[in-house]
C-alpha positions as CSV (number, residue, x, y, z in Angstrom):
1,X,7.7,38.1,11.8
2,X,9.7,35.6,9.8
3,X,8.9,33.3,12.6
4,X,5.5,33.4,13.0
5,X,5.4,32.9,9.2
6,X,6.9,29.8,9.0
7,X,4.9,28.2,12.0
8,X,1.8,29.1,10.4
9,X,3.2,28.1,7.1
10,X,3.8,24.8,8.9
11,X,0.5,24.3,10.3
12,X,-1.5,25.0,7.0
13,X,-1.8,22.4,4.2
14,X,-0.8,22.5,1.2
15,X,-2.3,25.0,-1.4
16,X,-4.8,22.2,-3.1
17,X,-5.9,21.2,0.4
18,X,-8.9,22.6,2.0
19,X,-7.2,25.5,4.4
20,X,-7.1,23.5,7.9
21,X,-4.6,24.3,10.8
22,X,-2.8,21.8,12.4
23,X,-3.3,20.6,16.1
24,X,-1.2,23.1,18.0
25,X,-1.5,21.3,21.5
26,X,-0.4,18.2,19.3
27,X,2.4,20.2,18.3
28,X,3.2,21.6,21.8
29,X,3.9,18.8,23.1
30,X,5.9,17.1,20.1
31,X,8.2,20.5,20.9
32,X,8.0,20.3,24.5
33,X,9.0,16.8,24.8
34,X,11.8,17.2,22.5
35,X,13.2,20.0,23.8
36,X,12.7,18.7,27.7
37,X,14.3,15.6,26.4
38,X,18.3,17.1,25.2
39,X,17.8,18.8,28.5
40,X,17.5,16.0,30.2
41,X,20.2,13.6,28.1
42,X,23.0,16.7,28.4
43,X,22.8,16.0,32.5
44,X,22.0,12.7,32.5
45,X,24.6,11.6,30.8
46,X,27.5,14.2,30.9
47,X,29.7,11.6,33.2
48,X,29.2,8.3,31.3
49,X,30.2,10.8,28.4
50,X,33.0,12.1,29.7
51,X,34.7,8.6,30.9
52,X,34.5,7.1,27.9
53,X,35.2,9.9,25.3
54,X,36.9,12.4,27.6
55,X,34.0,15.3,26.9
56,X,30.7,15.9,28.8
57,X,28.3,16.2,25.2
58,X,29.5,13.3,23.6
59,X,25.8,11.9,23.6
60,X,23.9,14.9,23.6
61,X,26.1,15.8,20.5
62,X,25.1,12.8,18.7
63,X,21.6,13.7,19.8
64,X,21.3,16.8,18.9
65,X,22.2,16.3,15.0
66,X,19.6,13.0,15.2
67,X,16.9,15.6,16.6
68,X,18.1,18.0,13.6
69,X,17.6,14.9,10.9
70,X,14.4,13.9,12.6
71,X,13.3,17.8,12.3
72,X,14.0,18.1,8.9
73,X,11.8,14.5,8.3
74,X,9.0,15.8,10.8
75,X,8.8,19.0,8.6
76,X,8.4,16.8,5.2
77,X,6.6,14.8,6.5
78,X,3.7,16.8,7.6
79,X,3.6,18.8,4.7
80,X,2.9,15.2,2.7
81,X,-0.2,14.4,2.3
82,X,0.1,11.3,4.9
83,X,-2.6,9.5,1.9
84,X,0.3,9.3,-0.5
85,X,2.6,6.8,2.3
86,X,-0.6,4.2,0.6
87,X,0.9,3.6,-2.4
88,X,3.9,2.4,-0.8
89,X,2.4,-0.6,1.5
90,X,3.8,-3.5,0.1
91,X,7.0,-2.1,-0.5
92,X,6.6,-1.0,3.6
93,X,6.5,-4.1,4.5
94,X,8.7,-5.6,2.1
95,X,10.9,-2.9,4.1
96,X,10.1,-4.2,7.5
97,X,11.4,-7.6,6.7
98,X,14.8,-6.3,5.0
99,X,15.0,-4.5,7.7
100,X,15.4,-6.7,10.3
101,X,17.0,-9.4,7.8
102,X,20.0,-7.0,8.1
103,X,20.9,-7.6,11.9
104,X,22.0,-11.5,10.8
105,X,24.4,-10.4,8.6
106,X,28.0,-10.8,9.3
107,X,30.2,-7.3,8.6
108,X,26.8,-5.3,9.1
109,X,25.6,-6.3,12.5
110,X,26.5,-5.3,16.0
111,X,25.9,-6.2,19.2
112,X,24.9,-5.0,22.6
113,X,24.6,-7.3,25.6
114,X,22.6,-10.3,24.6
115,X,20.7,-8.6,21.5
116,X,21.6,-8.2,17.8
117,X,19.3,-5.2,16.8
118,X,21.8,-2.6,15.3
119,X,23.7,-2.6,12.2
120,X,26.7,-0.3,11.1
121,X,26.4,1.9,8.9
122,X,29.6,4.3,8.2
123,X,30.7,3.5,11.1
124,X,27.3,4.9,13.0
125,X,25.4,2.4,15.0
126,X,21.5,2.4,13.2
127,X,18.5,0.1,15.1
128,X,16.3,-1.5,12.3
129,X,13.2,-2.3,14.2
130,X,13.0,1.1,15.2
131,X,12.0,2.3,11.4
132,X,10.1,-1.1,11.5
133,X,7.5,0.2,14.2
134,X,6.4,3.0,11.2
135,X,6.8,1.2,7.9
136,X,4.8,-2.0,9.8
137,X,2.3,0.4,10.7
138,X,2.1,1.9,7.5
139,X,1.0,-0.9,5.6
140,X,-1.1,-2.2,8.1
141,X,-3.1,0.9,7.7
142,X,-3.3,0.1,4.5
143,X,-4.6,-3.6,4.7
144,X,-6.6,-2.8,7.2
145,X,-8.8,0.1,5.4
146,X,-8.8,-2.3,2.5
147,X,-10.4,-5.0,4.3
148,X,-12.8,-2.8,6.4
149,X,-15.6,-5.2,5.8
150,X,-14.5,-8.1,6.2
151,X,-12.2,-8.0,9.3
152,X,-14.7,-10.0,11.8
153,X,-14.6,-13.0,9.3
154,X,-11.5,-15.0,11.3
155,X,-10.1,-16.1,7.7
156,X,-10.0,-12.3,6.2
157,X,-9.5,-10.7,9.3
158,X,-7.5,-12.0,12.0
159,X,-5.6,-15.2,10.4
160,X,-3.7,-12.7,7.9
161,X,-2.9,-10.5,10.2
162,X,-1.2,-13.1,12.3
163,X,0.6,-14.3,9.3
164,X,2.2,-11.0,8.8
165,X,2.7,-10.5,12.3
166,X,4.6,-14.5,12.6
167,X,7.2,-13.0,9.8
168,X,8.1,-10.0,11.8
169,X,7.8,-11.5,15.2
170,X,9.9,-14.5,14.3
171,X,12.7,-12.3,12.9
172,X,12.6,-10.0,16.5
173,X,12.4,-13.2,18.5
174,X,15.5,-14.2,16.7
175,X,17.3,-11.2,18.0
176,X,16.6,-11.3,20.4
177,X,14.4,-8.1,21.1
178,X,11.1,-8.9,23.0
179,X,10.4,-5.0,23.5
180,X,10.1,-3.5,20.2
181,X,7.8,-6.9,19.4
182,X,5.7,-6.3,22.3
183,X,5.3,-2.7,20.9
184,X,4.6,-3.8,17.8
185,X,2.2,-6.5,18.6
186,X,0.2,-3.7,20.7
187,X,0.1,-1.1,18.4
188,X,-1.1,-3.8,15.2
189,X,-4.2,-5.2,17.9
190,X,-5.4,-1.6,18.6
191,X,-5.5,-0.3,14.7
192,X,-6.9,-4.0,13.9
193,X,-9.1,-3.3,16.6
194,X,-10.3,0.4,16.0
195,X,-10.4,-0.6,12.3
196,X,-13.5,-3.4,13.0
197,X,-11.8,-6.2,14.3
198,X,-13.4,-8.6,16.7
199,X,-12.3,-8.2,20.4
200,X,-12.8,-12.5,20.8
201,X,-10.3,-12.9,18.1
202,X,-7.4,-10.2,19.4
203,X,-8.1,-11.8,23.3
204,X,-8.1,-15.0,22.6
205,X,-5.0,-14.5,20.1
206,X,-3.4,-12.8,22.9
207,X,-4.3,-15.4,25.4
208,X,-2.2,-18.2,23.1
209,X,0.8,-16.0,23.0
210,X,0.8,-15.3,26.4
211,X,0.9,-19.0,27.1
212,X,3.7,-19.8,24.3
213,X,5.8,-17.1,25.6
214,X,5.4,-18.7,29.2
215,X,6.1,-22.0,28.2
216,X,9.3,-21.0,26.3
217,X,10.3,-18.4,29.2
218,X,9.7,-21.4,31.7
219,X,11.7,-24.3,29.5
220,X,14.7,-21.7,29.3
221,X,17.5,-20.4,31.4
222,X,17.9,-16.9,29.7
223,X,17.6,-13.5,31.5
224,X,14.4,-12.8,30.9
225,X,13.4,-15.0,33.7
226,X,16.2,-13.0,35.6
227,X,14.2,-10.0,35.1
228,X,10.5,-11.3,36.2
229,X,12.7,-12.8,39.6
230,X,14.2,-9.2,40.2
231,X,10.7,-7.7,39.4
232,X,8.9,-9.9,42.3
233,X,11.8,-9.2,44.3
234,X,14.8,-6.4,43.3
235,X,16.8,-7.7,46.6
236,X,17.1,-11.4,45.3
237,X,20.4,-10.5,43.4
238,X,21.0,-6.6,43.3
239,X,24.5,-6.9,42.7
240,X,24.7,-9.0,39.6
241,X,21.3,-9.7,37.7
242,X,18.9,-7.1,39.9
243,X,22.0,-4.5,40.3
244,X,20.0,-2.2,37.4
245,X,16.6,-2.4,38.9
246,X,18.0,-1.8,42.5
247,X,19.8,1.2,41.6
248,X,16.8,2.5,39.5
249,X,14.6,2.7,42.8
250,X,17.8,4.3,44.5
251,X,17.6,7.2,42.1
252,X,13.8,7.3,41.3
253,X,13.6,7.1,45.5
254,X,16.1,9.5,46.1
255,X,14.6,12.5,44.2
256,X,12.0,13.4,46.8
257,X,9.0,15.6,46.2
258,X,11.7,18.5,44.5
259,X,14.6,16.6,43.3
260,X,18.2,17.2,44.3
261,X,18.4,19.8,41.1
262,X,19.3,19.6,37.7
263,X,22.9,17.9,37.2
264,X,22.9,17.2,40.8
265,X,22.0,13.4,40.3
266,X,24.6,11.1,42.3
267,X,23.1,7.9,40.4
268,X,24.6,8.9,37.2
269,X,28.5,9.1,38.8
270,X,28.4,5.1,37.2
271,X,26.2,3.7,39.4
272,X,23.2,3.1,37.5
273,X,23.9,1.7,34.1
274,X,22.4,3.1,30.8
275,X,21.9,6.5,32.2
276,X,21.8,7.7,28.5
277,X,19.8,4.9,27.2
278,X,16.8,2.5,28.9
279,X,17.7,4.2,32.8
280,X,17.6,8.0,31.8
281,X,14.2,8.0,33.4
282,X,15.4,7.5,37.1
283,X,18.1,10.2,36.4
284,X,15.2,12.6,35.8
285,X,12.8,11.4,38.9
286,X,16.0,11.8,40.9
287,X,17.0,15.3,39.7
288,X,13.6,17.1,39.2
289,X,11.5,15.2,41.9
290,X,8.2,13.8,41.8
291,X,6.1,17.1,41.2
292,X,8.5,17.8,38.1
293,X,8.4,14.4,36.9
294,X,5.1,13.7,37.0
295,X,4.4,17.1,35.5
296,X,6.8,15.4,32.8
297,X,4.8,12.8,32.5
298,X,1.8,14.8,31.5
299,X,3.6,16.1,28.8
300,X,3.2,13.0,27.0
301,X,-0.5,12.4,28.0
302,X,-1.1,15.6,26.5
303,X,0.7,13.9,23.4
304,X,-1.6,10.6,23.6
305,X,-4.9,12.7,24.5
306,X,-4.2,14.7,21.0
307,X,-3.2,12.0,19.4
308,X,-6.0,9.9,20.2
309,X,-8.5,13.1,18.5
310,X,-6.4,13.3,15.9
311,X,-7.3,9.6,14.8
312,X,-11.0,9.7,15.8
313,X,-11.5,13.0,13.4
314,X,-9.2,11.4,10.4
315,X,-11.3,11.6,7.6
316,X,-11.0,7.8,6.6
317,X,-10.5,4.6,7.8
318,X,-6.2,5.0,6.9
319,X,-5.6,7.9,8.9
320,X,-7.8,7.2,12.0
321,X,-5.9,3.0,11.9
322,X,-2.1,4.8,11.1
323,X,-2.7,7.7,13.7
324,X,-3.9,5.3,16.1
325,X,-1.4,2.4,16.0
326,X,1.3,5.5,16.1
327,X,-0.1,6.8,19.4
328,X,-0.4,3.0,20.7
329,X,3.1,2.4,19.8
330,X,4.6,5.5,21.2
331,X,1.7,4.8,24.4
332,X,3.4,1.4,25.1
333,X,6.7,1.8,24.8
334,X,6.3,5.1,27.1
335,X,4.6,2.7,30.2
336,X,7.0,-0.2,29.5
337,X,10.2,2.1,29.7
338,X,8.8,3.7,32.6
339,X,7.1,0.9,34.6
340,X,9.7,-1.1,34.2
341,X,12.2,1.7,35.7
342,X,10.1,1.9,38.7
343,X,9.2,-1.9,39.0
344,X,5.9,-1.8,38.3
345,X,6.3,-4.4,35.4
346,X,9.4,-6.0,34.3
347,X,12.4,-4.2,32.6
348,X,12.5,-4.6,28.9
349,X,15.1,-2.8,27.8
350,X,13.2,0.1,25.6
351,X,14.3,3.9,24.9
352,X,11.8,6.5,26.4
353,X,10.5,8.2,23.2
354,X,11.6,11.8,23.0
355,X,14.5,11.4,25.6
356,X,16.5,8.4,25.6
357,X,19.4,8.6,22.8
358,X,19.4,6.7,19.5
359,X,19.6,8.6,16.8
360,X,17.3,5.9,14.7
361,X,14.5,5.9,17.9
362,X,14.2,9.6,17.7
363,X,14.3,9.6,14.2
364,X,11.6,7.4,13.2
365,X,9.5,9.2,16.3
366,X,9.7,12.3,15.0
367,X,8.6,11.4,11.1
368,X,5.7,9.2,12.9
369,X,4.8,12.8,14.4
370,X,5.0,14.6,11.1
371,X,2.2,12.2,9.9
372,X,0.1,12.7,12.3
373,X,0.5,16.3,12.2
374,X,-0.7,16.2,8.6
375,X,-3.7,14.0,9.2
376,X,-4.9,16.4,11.8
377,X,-4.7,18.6,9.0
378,X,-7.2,16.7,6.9
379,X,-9.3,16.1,9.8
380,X,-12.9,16.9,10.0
381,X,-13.1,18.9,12.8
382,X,-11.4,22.2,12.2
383,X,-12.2,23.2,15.8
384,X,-9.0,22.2,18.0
């Protein structure tokens, strides 16, 4: 009884709010993949775990209380009325900025591989950009409903967005951390878009960055060209620069229709690298088969299909932009962890939401869901 109390205690407003449930197949999944996701971690990485800390959990672990921190936001965070996050625009993107001003700083940054995207924080490892995706997103929201009217006018519309967008993308390029920008730049064109944006402006806007990007990815010898090289072909180099790819399509190949079982993956015995992080997706193809894993994969359409009603029956022009650009964000970086683990685009190095660890990724995923929980409980459709 004390159960059921608090669920519907969860999904009802608050007491000056119009009685309104929440969307329970929203918050199905939210569960589902969370739950389906320490599952997966706690076999995935139990070896990696245990030959570098000498215990199997040692990731899960560190999981597990993120997921708890990120529970406690999700709860708070739903119960807010999601209009009030407003007020604090500015100062969100003020944020952003601060945010990823902190990787540059000596004492306070760390790095892994070729990026610079984490800081240290008592001695815990904390990924900036990933708060940035939210905060960004907030105040986007909130310039966007502000300038409803007048987004198809280039000079009110587009042009300041691309301003903002040059600040945060400059600092990310800096990193360097192409992923989480790509994410970012996605998510801002679909709220701009959805908000009353012109198409022309976001193609043609797209078409000039696609062609800088090429340019500078042509005139330079970094490893981003390494990864388009082992996308056209994973057998150029598989055991230096394409070794990661190559073993990806080992694991996600040798998982069948069934999978060899959960725990049973061979991949993960240091073959593949990342199995906790970026590669965790291959671990899961290989242990739970195709059937499993694309059943898996439904989980989060189900996610993006609620999502995407929750933001057409927001009652305003803030919630329908924010709960949209979430979804995008989370839709994005979902294919591009995925894809790029089964070679159908190139790696970029992002967690898959709900599963991979980092405490700050699941973090900031599971306050974007408490907002949009509490949207759908403003929303004009009662009906779910």
């Amino acid at each position: 009884m004390k159960v059921s109390r608090s669920i519907k205690k969860l999904l009802r407003v608050d007491k000056n709010d119009e009685a309104h449930l929440a969307d329970r197949w929203f918050l199905l999944a939210v569960g589902a993949l969370s739950i389906v996701g320490l599952v997966m971690l706690s076999s995935a990485s139990a070896v990696v775990s245990y030959a570098k800390f000498g215990n199997t959990s040692h990731y899960f672990l560190h999981q597990l209380i993120a997921v708890g921190i990120g529970a406690v936001l999700f709860y708070i965070f739903s119960k807010q009325d999601y209009r009030l996050w407003r007020r604090y625009a500015l100062w969100a993107l003020i944020a952003s900025i601060l945010l990823l001003i902190l990787v540059f700083i000596p004492g306070l940054r760390a790095e892994h591989g070729t990026a610079r995207s984490w800081i240290i924080i008592f001695g815990q490892s904390f990924q900036p950009s990933e708060l940035v995706k939210l905060s960004f997103l907030i105040y986007l929201a909130t310039w966007l409903e502000a300038k409803k009217d007048h987004l198809k006018e280039a000079t009110s519309g587009i042009i300041p967005l691309l301003g903002s967008l040059v600040i945060i993308g400059g600092l990310m390029l800096a990193q360097p951390d192409f992923g989480t920008l790509f994410i970012i730049l996605f998510a801002s064109f679909v709220a701009f878009f959805v908000a009353g944006g012109k198409l022309s402006h976001i193609i043609i806007t797209i078409l000039l960055g696609v062609l800088a990007l090429g340019l500078m990815f042509y005139a330079s010898s970094s490893y981003q060209n390494d990864r388009f090289r082992c996308y056209q072909n994973p057998s150029y180099d598989s055991q230096d620069e394409c070794y990661q790819i190559s073993q990806s399509l080992i694991a996600v190949g040798s998982g069948g229709w069934m999978g060899r079982g959960l725990g049973q993956s061979r991949q993960k015995f240091m073959y593949l690298p990342e199995v906790w992080g970026d590669s965790i997706f291959p671990i899961v193809a290989e242990e739970i088969g195709f059937v499993f894993s694309s059943l898996f994969v439904c989980l989060y359409g189900l996610l993006f299909y609620r999502g995407i009603k929750i933001a057409r029956a927001a009652p305003d022009v803030y919630g329908s932009t924010l709960a949209v650009g979430v979804i995008a964000w989370l839709a994005v970086q979902t294919f591009l962890n995925i894809g790029g683990m089964v070679n159908l685009i190139p790696m970029t190095g992002v967690p898959l939401p709900f599963v991979s660890a980092g405490g700050s990724s699941i973090i900031a995923t599971l306050m974007a869901m408490g907002i949009l929980v509490n949207i759908s409980k403003h929303s004009k459709n009662e009906r779910r």
